[in-house]
C-alpha positions in Angstrom: -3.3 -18.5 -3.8 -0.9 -15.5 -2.9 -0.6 -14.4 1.1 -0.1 -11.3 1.7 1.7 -10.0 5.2 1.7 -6.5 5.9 3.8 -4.4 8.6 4.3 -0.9 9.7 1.5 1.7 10.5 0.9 3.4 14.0 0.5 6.4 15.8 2.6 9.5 14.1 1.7 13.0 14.4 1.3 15.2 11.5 3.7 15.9 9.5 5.7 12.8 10.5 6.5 9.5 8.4 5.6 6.4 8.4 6.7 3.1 6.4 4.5 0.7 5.7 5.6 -2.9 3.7 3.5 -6.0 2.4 5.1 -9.2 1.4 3.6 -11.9 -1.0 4.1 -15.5 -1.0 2.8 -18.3 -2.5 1.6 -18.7 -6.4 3.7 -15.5 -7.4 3.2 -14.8 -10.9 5.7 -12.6 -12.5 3.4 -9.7 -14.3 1.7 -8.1 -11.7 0.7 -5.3 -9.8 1.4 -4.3 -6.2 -0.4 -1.6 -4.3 -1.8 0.2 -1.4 -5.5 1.5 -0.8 -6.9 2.6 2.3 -10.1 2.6 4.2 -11.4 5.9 6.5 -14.1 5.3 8.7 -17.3 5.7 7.1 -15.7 5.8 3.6 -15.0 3.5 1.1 -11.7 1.9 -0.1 -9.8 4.2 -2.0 -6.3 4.2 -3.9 -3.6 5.1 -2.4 -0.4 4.0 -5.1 0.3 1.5 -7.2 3.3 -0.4 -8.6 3.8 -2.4 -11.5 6.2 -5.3 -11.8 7.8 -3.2 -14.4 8.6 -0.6 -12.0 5.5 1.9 -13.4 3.8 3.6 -10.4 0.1 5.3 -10.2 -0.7 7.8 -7.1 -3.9 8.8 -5.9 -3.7 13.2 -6.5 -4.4 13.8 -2.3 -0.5 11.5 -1.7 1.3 12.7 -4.7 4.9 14.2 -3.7 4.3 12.5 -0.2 3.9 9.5 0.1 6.5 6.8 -2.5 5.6 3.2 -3.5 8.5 0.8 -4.4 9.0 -2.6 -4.5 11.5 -5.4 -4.2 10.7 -7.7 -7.3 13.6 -10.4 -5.8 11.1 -10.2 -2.6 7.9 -9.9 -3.7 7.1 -7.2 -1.5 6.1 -3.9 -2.0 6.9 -1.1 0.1 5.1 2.5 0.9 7.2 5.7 2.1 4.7 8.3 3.9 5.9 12.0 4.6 4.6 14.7 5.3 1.2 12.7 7.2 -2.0 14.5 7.6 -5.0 13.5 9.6 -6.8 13.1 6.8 -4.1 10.2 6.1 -5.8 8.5 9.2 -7.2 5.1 8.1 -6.5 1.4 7.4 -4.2 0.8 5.0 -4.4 -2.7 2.9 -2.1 -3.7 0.3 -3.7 -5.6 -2.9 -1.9 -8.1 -5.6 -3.2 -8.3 -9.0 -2.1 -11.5 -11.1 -2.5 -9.4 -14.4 -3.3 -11.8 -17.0 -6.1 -13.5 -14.1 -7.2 -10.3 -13.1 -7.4 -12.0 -9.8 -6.7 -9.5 -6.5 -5.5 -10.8 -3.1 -6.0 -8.7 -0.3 -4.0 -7.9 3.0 -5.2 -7.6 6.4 -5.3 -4.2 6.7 -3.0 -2.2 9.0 -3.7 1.2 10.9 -2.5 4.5 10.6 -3.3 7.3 12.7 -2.2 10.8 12.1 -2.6 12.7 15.1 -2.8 17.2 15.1 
């Protein structure tokens, strides 16, 4: 089993940052992938960034050049960057870890963002 804890999020208005971060514990295997999705209401889940444990990252084309995914292999916890905020950037945000080779995800809690105009 791998926990996820997530923090960050809130209120901003746009064209503000906000940093979001997710830290795994538990049965930590060392290929895998760390990411971020979010959730609008009334829409589904969508990718938001992605990071491997090599370091290789994956944006979704609407957060590319502002928003930045990194992550802290020593910590197992992956971290997301986001500038320039737009409403449309309002949702919940989860973070998800893939064991690679058990292509098994683990999910977060979920936390809010709100991007005000």
């Amino acid at each position: 089993q791998v926990q996820l804890v997530e923090s960050g999020g809130g209120l901003v208005q746009a064209g503000g940052s906000l940093g979001l971060s997710c830290a795994a514990s538990g049965s930590i295997f060392a290929s895998n992938v760390m990411g971020w999705y979010r959730q609008a209401p009334g829409k589904q889940r969508e990718l938001v960034a992605t990071i491997t444990s090599g370091g290789s990252t994956n944006y979704a084309d609407s957060v590319k050049g502002r928003f930045t995914i990194s992550r802290n292999n020593a910590k197992n916890t992956v971290y997301l960057q986001m500038n320039s905020l737009k409403p449309e950037d309002t949702a919940v945000y989860y973070c998800k870890f893939t064991i690679i080779f058990k292509a098994i995800d683990y999910w977060g809690q979920g936390t809010q963002v709100t991007v005000s105009s």
